[in-house]
N, C-alpha and C positions, 0 to 999 in steps of 0.2 A: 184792442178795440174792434178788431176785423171779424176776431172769433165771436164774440157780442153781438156785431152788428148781422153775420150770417143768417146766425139764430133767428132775431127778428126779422129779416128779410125770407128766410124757408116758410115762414108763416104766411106770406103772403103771394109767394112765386113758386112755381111747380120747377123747380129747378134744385140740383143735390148742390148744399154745400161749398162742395170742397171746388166747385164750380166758379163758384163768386170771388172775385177777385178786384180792387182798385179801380180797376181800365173795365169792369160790367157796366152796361149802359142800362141803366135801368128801364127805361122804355122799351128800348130794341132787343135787349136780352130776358127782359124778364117779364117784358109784355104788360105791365103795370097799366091801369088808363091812371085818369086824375085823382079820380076820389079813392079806389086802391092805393095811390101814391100819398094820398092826403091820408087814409087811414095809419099806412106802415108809418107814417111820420109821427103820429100820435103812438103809435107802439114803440117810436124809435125813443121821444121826446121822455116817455115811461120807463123804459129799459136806462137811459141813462143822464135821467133828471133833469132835461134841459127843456125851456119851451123854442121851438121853431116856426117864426112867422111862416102862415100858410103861402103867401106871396115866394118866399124864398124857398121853402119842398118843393112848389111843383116847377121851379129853377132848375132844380136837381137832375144833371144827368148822368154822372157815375156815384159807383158805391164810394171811388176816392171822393168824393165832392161832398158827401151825406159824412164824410167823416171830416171833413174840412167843417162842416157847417156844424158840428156834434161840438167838434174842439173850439171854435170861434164862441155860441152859447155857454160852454162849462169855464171859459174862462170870464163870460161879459159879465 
């Protein structure tokens, strides 16, 4: 899922890959504002069929967190 979720996050953040890691803070590492973070969520939500309340993305402070909330959706 991490290797997935990269992907869609390199799309949005000027940062290599192999960089991103669980403990990435998305704001402070990746520099995201709100509506970038709102966007990658709808690219996230695409990539792996889930919808994610807007209220709970911009919740989101690490990349583990966006996969906590990935797994919580694919299974609701």
């Amino acid at each position: 899922m991490l290797e997935r979720l990269r992907k869609v996050i390199c799309e949005y953040a000027d940062i290599p890959a192999e960089k991103i890691t669980e403990e990435t803070n998305i704001r402070t590492e990746l520099g995201l504002n709100s509506l970038e973070l709102i966007n990658m969520a709808v690219a996230i939500e695409d990539e792996f069929g889930v919808e994610i309340p807007d209220r709970e993305a911009l919740g989101i402070e690490t990349v583990g967190d966006t996969i906590k909330l990935i797994e919580k959706y694919m299974n609701a």
